[in-house]
N, C-alpha and C positions, 0 to 999 in steps of 0.2 A: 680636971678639965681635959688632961691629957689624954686620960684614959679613957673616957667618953668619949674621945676624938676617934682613941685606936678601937675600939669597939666597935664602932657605926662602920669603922671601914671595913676589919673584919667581917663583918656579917654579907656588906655589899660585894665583895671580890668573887664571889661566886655566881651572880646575876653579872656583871662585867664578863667574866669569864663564858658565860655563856650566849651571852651576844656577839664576842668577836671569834667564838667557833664557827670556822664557816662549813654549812652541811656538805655530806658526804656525797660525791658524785657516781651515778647509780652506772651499773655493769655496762648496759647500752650505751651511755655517755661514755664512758672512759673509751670503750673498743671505738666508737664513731673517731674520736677526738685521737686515739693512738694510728687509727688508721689512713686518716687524711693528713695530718700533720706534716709530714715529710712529702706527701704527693704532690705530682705533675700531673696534671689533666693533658699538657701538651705533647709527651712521651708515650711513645707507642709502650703498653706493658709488660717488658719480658725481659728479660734479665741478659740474656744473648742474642743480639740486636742481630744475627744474622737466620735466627728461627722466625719463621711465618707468625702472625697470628690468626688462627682457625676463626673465621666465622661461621658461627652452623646458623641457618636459617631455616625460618616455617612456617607456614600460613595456610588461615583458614579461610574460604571465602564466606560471606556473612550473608549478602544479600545484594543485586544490581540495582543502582537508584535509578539509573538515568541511562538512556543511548540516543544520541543525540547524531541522527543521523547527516545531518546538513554541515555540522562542524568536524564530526570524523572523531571525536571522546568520548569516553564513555568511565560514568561513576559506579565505583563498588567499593562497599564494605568489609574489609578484610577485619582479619586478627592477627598481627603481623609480631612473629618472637623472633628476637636474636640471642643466640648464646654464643660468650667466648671467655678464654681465661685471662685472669687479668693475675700475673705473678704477684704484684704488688699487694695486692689486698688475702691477705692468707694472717692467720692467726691459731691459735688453740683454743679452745673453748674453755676446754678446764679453765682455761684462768680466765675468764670470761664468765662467769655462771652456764657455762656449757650452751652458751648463743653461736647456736650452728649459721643461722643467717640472718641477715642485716639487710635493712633497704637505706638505700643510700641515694643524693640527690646523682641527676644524670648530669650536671650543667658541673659535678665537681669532681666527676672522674673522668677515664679518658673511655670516648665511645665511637665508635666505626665510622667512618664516613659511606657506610651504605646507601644507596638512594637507586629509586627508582627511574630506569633511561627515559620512558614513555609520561612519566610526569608533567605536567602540562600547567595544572593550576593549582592554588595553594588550599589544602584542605581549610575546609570552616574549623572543622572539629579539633579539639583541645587536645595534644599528645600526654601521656603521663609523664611526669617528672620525675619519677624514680623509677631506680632498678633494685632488685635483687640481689644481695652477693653470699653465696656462702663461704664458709670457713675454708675450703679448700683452694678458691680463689675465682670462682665458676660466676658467671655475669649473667643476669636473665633480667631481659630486655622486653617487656610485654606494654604491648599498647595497641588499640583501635587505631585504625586510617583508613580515613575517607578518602581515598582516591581517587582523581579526575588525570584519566589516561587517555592517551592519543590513539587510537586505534582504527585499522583500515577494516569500515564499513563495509559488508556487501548486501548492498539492501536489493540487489535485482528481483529475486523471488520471493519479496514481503509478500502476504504473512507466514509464507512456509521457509522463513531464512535462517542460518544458523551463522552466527559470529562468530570467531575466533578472535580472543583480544591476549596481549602477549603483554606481561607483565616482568620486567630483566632488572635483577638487583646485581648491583657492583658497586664497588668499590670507586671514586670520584677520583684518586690521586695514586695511591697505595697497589702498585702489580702484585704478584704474588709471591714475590720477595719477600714482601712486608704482612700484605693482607692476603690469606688465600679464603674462598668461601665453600661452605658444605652444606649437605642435606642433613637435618636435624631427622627427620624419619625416611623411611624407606619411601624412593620416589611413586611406587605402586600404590602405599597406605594415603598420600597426598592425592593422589587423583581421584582413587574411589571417597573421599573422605566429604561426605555430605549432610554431616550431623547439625554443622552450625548454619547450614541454608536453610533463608526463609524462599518457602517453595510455594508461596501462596500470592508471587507475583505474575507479571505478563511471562518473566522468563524465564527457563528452566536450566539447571546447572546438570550437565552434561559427564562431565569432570575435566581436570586440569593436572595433563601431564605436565611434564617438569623434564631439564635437562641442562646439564654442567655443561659447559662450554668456555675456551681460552681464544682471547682475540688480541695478537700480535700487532702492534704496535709499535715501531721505534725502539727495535730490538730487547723490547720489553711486553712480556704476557700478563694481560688482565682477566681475571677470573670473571666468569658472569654464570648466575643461575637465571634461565627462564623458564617461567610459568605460562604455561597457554590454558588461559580461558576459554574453555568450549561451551558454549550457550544456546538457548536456541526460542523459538518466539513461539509461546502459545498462540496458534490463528482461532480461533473459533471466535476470538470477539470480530474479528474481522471480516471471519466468514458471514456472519447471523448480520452484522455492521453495514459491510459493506458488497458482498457479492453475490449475497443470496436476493436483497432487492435489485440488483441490477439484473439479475439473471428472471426474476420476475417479470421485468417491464418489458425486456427481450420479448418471453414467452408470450406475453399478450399484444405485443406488437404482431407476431407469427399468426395468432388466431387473428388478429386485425383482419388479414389477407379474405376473411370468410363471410367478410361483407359486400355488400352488393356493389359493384364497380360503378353503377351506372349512378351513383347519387353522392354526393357532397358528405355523408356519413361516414368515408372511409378517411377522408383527409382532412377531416377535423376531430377525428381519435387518435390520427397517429398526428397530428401537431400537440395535441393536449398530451399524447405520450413522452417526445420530444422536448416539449417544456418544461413536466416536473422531471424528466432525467436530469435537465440539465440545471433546476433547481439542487434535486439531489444532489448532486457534480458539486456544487457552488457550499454547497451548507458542508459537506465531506472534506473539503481539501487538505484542513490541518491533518486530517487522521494518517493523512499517506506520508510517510516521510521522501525526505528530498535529498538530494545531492546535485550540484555542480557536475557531475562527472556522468552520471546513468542517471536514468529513470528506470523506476521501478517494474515491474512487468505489470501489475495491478492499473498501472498509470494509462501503458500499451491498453491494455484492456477493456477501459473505461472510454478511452479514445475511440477505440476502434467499434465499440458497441453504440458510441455517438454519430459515428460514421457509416455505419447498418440504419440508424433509425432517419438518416437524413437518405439514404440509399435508398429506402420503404418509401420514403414519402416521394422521394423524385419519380418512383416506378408506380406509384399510383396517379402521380399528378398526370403521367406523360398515357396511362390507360384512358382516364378521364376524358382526356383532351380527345383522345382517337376516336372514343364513345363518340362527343357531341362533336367533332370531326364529321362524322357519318351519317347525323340529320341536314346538315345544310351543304355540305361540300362533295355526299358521294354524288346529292345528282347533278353536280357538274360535269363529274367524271364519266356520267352514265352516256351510251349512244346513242341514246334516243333524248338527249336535254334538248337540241335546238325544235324538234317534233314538239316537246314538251311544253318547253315556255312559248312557241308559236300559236298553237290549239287549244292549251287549257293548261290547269293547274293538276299537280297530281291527286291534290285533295276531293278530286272534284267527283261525287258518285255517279252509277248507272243512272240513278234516278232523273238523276240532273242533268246531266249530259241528252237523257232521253227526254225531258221536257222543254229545254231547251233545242232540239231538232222540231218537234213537232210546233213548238211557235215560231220557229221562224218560217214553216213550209206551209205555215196558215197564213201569217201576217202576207207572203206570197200572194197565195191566191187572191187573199182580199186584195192586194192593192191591183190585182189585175184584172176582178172584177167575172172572174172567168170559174163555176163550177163544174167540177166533173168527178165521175168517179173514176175508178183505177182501172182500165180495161184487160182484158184476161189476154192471156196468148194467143187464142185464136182469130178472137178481133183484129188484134193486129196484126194477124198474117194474112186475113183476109182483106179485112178494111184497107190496110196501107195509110195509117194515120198522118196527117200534118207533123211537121216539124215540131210541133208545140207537145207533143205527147212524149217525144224523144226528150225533151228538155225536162219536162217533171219528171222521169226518169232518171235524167243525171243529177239531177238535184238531189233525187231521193238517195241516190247512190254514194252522193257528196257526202248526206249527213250521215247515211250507214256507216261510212269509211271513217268518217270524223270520230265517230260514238266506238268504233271498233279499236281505233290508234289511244282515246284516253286511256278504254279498258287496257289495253297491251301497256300503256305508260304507266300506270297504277299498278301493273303488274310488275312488269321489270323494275321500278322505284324500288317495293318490297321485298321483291328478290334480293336485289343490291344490299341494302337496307338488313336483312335478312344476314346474306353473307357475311356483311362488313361485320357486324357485331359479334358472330360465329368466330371472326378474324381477330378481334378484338381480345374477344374470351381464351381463346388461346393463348394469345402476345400475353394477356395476363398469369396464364396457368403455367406459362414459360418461366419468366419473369420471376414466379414465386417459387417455381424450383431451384432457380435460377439460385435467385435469394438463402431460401431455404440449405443449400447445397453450402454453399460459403460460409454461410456462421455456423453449421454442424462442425466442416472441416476446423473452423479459427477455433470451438470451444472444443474440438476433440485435441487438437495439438496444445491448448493452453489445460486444460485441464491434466494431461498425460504429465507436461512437465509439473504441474504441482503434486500432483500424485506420487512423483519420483522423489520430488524433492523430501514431501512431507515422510515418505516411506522409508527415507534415511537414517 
């Protein structure tokens, strides 16, 4: 029984045995596990605390999301690398399986307190959680950031503007004592560097110099690197958008002037011009950006092309007016109106005029009961007629004179009538050079300076 007892165990000591082997920990695990063990994340890395630690910095610009010109920020995509040496993290490989580098978590080593001065808002976008480390002790820090930066706007000459946004990494606590910062590449290859722009937005990336700079503090110097964003704003959606129709409704406002003054047609074109301008005005407004501080020149613009078509309309109403001015009001002014309204109307013809003299020089005779005819010159130098012959004589002379003062009032009326409107057409021809003169000069000055701006 004994022996059957020591048998069974025999056989099982080797299935025991290999259950409480516990497996071997692979090359990665061991270098991870020897090289944090003893680490401080809260100690700056370096072995003689009176040596700097170098930060080299470098970045890509990726693409601009947002320019937000009312708030004064402005979003971009970078590619944002930090390199520096950390003494601590150094090893051999050989005894390693020859693992030249390691990624390791960021939250369990010690990492810069670099940050950007113009930081405003906290990015959406997720940072990477590790770095980099090779064998020699070298730290590579690579992550995307979404960036939402504070930046002075100059929107005055939208859509021909160009931004300048300044982007300054340093160090939060650390002079340069402790942290000092550097250019990971040459600051030249930085500027021209346009590989990772996406170039197929509203803005164009320019490029982005770069420069070291130390700012004195409390008898202690902090290192800063600044990047200036040079950008600049494709106009053509703007142009075809917004200035090529305002410059249209201009123009046909200008031919407006070529209709006929004297009728109601000219000032209810340019009211109906007027209206949909300032439709168009009303439906446009988000497109234009805004600031507190300035308005744009495009804004000027719009104003002032609003202030032309109210200009047109006031210089046709006040023609109009002088027009129909000149049917009832010149023949007050005229010198012969009390003649006028005493004797007859101006409307009144030869015809009339002369048929009415000869019935009242009949109704005459009849009621006097007395026929004669008209006696020649001799008769009456011979005869020496009664008083009553003298009298049809003045009579007749009455109505000659009567019938001769309409015709002269129907003339001078027309005259007047004539001139004023002569007067009139001119004050218009003025008027419209007048006009014409003023928005040549406003779009010759506004278009020189876009010309300048966009030719930069």
């Amino acid at each position: 029984m004994l022996a059957v007892i020591w048998l069974l165990f025999l056989l099982s000591a080797p299935v025991v045995e290999l259950i409480l082997v516990k497996p071997k920990r692979s090359s990665l695990n061991q270098l991870n596990r020897m090289l944090l063990r003893r680490y401080d994340s809260g100690v700056r890395p370096v072995v003689n605390w009176t040596e700097p630690t170098v930060i080299y910095i470098d970045f890509i610009i990726q693409s601009i999301l947002d320019v937000d010109g009312q708030n004064q920020k402005v979003t971009t995509s970078i590619w944002y690398r930090q390199i520096w040496t950390d003494e601590f993290l150094v090893w051999d490989p050989e005894e390693f399986d020859d693992i030249n580098e390691i990624s390791l978590s960021s939250d369990a080593i010690w990492v810069p307190d670099v940050i950007i001065t113009e930081f405003v808002d906290v990015s959406p976008a997720s940072g990477v959680p590790y770095v980099y480390v090779n064998s020699s002790g070298t730290v590579k820090n690579y992550k995307p950031i979404q960036v939402v930066a504070a930046c002075d706007l100059q929107i005055y000459a939208f859509p021909f503007d160009k931004q300048n946004c300044t982007l300054t990494f340093r160090s939060w606590l650390h002079s340069v004592k402790e942290v000092d910062l550097a250019f990971w590449r040459n600051p030249e290859d930085i500027a021209n560097d346009k590989r990772g722009f996406m170039n197929d937005s509203e803005w164009e990336l320019l490029s982005v110099p770069s420069r070291y700079w130390r700012l004195h503090v409390d008898d202690q110097d902090y290192a800063h690197i600044q990047f200036n964003v040079l950008i600049r704003r494709r106009p053509l959606l703007y142009v075809v958008g917004l200035l090529l129709p305002s410059i249209f409704l201009m123009v046909v406002d200008v031919i407006s002037f070529y209709l006929p003054p004297n009728t109601g047609t000219r000032i209810s074109f340019k009211v109906s011009i007027l209206l949909g301008y300032t439709v168009f005005r009303v439906n446009l407004m988000d497109e234009i950006p805004a600031t507190s501080v300035t308005t744009p020149l495009i804004g000027v613009f719009f104003a002032v092309c609003m202030a032309l078509l109210v200009l047109s309309l006031a210089k046709s109403i006040l023609v109009v007016k002088l027009l129909h001015h000149s049917e009832k009001e010149v023949k007050e002014m005229s010198i012969s109106a009390c003649l006028l309204d005493k004797y007859g109307s101006s409307s009144q013809s030869f015809g009339e005029s002369m048929f009415t003299s000869v019935r009242t020089l009949d109704e005459m005779d009849q009621s006097s009961g007395y026929e004669y005819d008209l006696p020649s010159d001799d008769d009456l130098v011979s005869l020496n007629e009664p008083p009553m012959s003298s009298s049809r004589l003045e009579r007749l002379l009455y109505q000659l004179t009567t019938i001769r003062s309409s015709l002269q009032e129907e003339e001078d009326d027309d005259t007047a009538q004539t001139d004023w409107l002569a007067l009139c057409y001119k004050v218009d021809r003025f008027l419209f050079r007048l006009y014409l003169l003023v928005m040549l000069a406003y779009c010759t000055t506004l278009l020189s300076l876009w010309g300048s701006w966009s030719a930069v």
